[in-house]
N, C-alpha and C positions, 0 to 999 in steps of 0.2 A: 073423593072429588079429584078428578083429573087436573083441574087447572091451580095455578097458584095459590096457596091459601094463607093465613096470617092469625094464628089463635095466642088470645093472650092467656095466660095461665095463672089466674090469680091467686094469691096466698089465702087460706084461712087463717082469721082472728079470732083468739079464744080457745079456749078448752078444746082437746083435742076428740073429744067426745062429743062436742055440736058436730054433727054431719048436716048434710045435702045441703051444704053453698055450694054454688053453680062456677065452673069455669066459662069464663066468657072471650067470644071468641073476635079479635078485635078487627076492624075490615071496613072497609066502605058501609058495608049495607050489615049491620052485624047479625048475627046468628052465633045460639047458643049453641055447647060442645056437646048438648044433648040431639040437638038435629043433625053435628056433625057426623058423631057414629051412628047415627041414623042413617048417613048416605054415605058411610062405609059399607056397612051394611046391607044396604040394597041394593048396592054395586055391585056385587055380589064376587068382585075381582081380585082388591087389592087385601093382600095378606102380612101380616107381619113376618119375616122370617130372621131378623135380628131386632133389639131393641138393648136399653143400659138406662137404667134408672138415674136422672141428673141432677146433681148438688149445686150449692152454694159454695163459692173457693172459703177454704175456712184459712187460716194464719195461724188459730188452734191445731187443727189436726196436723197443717205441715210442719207444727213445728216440733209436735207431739212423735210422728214418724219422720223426722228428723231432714224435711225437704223445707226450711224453709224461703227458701228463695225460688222456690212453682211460680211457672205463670198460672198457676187455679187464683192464686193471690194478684201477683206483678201482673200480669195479660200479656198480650201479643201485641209487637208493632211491627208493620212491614214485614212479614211473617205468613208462611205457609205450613198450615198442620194437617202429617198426613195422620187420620187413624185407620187404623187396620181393624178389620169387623170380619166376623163369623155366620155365615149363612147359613140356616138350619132345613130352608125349602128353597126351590129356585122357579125361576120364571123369566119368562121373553122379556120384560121391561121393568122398571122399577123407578120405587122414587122415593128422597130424602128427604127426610125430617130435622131442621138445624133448630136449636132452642136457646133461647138467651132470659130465660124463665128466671135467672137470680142476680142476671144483670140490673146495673143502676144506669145505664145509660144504651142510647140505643148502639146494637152492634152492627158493623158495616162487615158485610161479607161482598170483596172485590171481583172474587172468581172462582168456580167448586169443580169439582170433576171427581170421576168416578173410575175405577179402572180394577183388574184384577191383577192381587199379588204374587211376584214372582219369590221374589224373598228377599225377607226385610223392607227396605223401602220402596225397592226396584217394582215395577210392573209389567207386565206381562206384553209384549208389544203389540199395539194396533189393540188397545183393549181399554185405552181410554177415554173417555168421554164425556163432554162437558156439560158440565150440569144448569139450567136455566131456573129463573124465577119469571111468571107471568113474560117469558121470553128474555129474561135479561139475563147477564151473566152474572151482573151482581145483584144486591139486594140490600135492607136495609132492615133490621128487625126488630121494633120498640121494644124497651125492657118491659120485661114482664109475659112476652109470649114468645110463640115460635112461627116455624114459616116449612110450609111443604113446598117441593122442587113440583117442579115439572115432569111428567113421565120420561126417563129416558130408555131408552132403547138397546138393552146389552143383556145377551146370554146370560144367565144367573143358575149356575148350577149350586145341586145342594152340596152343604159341607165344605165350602170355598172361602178363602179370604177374601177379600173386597179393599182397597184403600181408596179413603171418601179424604178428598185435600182439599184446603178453605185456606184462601187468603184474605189474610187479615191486612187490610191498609194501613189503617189509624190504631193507634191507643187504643184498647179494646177496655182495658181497668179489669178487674175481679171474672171471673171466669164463671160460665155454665157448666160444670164439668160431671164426669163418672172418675173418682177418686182412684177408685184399683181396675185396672181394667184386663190383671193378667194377661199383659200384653203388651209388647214395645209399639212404641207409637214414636213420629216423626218428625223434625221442625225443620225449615229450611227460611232462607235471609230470601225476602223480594217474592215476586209472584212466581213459584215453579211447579202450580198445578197442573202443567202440561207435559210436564218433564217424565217420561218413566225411568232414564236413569235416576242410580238412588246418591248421585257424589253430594249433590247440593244439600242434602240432607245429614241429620243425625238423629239421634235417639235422642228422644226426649229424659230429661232427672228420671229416674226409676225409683220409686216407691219400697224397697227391699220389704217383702216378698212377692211387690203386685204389680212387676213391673210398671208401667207409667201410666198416665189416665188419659181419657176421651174425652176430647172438648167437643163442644156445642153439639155433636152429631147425639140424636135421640133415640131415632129408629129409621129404620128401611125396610121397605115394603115390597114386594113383588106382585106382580098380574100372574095368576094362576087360575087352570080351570076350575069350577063350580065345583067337582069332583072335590079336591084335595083342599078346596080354599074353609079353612081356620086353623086355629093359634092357639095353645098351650102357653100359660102363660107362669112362669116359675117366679114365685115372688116371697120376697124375704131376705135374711140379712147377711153377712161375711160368708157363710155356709153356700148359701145360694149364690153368691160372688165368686164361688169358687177358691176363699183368700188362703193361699200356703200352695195351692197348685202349680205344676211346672207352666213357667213363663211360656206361652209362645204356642203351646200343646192343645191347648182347647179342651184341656180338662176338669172342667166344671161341671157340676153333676148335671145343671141342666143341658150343656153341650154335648155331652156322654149321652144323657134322653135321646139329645136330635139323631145321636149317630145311630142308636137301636132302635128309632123308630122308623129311620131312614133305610137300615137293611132291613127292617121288617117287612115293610111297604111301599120302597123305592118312591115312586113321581104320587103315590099318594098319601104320601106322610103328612102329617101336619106339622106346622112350624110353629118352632120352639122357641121363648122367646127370655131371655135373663133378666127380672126385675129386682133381685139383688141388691143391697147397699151396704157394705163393709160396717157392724156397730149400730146398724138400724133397730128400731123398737117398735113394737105396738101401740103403745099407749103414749110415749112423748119425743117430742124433736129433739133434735143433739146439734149442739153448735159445729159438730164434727160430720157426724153419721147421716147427716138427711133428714127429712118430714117424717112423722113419725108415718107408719102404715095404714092408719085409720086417715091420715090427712094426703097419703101420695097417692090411695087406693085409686081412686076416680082416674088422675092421671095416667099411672101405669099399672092400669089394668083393665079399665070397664072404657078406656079411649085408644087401646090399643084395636086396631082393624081386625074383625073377624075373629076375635077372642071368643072360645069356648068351652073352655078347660080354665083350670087355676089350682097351682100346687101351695099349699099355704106353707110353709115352713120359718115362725118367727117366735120371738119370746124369751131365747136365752138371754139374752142383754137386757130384757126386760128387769130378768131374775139378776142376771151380775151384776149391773149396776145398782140394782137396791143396796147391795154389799160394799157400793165403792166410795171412796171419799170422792164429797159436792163438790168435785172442782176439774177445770181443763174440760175434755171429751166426754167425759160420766155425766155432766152436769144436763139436766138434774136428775140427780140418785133419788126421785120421789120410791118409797119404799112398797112398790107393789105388792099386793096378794096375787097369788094363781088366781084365786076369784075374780080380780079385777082384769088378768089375762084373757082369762075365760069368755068374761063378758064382751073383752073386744073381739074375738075371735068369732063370736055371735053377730055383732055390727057387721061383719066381714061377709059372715055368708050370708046375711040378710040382706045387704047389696048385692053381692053374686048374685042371689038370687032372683028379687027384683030384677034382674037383666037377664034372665036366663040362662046363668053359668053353672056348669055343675062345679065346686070348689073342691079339690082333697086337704083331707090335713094328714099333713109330716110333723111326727111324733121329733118332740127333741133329742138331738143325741145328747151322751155321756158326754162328762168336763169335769170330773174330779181332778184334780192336780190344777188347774186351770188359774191364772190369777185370782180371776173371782167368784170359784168355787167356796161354798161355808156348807155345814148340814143343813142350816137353814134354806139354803138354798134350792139345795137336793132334793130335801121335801117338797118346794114348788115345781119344781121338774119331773117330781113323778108325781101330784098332783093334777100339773095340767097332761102330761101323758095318759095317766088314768082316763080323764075327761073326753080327753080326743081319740082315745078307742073304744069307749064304752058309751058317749052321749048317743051315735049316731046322728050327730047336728050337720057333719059333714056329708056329702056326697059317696064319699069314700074315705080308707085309711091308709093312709104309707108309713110302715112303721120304721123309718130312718135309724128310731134309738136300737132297734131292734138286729135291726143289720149292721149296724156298727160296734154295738157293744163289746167288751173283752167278755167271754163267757165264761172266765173266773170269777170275775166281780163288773156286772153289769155297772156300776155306775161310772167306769173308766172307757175308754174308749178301746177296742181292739189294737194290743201293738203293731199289729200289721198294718195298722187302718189311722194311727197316729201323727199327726205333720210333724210330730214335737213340743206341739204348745199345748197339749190337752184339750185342747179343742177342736178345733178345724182338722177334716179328717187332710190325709195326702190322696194321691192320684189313686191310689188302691182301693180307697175309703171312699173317696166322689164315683167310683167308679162301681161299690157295691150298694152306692144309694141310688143312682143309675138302676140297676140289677134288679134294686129292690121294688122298683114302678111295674103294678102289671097294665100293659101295653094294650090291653083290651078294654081298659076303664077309658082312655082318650082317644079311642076310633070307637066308641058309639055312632 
């Protein structure tokens, strides 16, 4: 849809295994977010080429990685936040997606603007440009959904930062945020969404190791031709976050995808998009980590524009947190089986598929050493491994554990490939699961 729109984003009640409640989409005349990607779709234009999977400000998590005084908590007053975004395909015009999906009240956004970064906060001159809703500069967005821009009109090449700025008037309370966003991001006192100098500005609290997080912005889309127009859609937890990566770098395994399918195929690459959430699970919500995967699925992934690929890569947390003491971020440690993993993995691509996606599964990496590594655990890790090369449930198979392993003792992670924490690979590591995608499975 070209013109302004306004989708509420309602939460599931219940069991994270009831599926198919409907997002509804909230507007004068309403319509469901099933006819929405419906007229994504036959649009046949707007593409995703960034997107960030969006949380609830938790007071737990900040205080568990030791920020706690975040505006994801306190909010914004009188305040302009730049964040800085990574483009994975480009196009003549574009337009933004602001979400206030975990707000308790409604959010006032006074004035947005778009522009490309020079470095850091600074902008690139004569590059930026203000961003409208149904014509207006500001807009107003009831808790519980979000709100698309207006098309605007600016060169968008692939591989480009972006800084998307939203001034915040009022008291904003508790935040719609992306937690780790590897990546400094911006605040500045008063409206200086206009400003491409960066003095007004500072760095936002930094999250050690994930740099700062992304408020309200969801996703951004570009107008591209019919030719290159769909979306890869990378979905899954810390891993897929890119969390232990260098700050600032864009090396995130799925940004690493963008950049090798972008030399592969230049202007008809398809855009790649990070659905990620630091500590996310399959089977249950974290008062930390996000809706579990069976309950964000619909959101970010079957409502993202022109989506037709899906990298599944989820489950270790499933398995660590069965190991972890009921309390803070773990909660709740309900003590999964692989079997139970399994099953949702099945709900996953049986959605896929009803919408005609083809899904891969990403085999888990190695985490020996890891906090909440046990044998017990290990065994569900090559259980569901086993399952996800051998069912053929999936579309395909990317075998992640396979490219990372140390190949003295596969259940550790390659010391070259190691962040330090036994888990989370570093830039070397994101960069051989990159590697490890053949690039022929998503240019069908």
């Amino acid at each position: 849809m070209d013109s302004f729109s306004v989708r509420r984003r309602g939460l599931r009640v219940g069991l994270v295994i009831v599926l198919g409640a409907c997002t509804l989409l909230a507007s004068a005349a309403p319509v469901s977010a099933k006819a929405t990607r419906r007229a994504h779709r036959s649009s046949g234009r707007w593409v995703a080429t960034w997107a960030a999977s969006v949380q609830a400000g938790s007071s737990v998590a900040l205080s568990t990685f030791g920020e706690p005084t975040s505006p994801a908590v306190s909010g914004f007053d009188n305040q302009t936040v730049r964040n800085i975004v990574f483009t994975s395909m480009g196009g003549d015009v574009l337009r933004i997606h602001l979400s206030n999906t975990f707000g308790a009240q409604p959010l006032v956004v006074g004035s947005s603007s778009v522009g490309v970064e020079l470095a850091g906060a600074q902008l690139a001159p004569g590059t930026i440009r203000n961003v409208t809703f149904n014509g207006s500069r500001s807009v107003t967005i009831p808790a519980g959904a979000e709100v698309t821009s207006d098309p605007v009109r600016l060169a968008v090449h692939p591989l480009e930062d972006l800084a998307i700025s939203l001034y915040l008037p009022s008291p904003t309370g508790p935040t719609t945020y992306h937690f780790a966003s590897q990546q400094t991001n911006y605040v500045a006192s008063g409206d200086q969404t206009a400003q491409a100098d960066p003095a007004s500005y500072s760095a936002l609290a930094s999250i050690p190791p994930g740099g700062s997080s992304w408020f309200y912005v969801s996703d951004l889309d570009v107008r591209a031709s019919q030719s290159s127009g769909r979306t890869v859609v990378a979905f899954g937890d810390s891993i897929t976050d890119g969390w232990q990566s260098q700050v600032n770098a864009n090396d995130r395994w799925p940004s690493l995808l963008a950049k090798r399918l972008v030399a592969a195929f230049g202007d008809r690459a398809p855009g790649t998009v990070d659905e990620g959430i630091g500590g996310n699970r399959v089977l249950n919500d974290s008062p930390c980590f996000g809706q579990a995967a069976l309950t964000r699925f619909d959101r970010d992934v079957l409502s993202v524009p022109r989506v037709r690929d899906v990298i599944l890569l989820e489950g270790i947390n499933d398995i660590g947190f069965s190991q972890s003491p009921n309390t803070g971020c773990s909660v709740p440690n309900t003590n999964v089986t692989a079997g139970q993993i399994i099953n949702g993995y099945r709900q996953l691509i049986a959605r896929a598929h009803a919408r005609g996606l083809k899904i891969f599964g990403g085999t888990l990496v190695p985490f020996k050493g890891a906090a909440y590594w046990s044998p017990a655990a290990e065994a569900k890790r090559e259980a569901v491994n086993n399952w996800i090369r051998t069912s053929h449930a999936f579309d395909g198979v990317i075998d992640f554990a396979k490219a990372t392993e140390d190949v003295y003792d596969p259940q550790y992670l390659d010391p070259a490939y190691n962040s330090g924490d036994n888990l989370h690979p570093n830039d070397a590591g994101y960069q051989a699961m990159a590697n490890a995608i053949n690039l022929a499975m998503l240019t069908h």
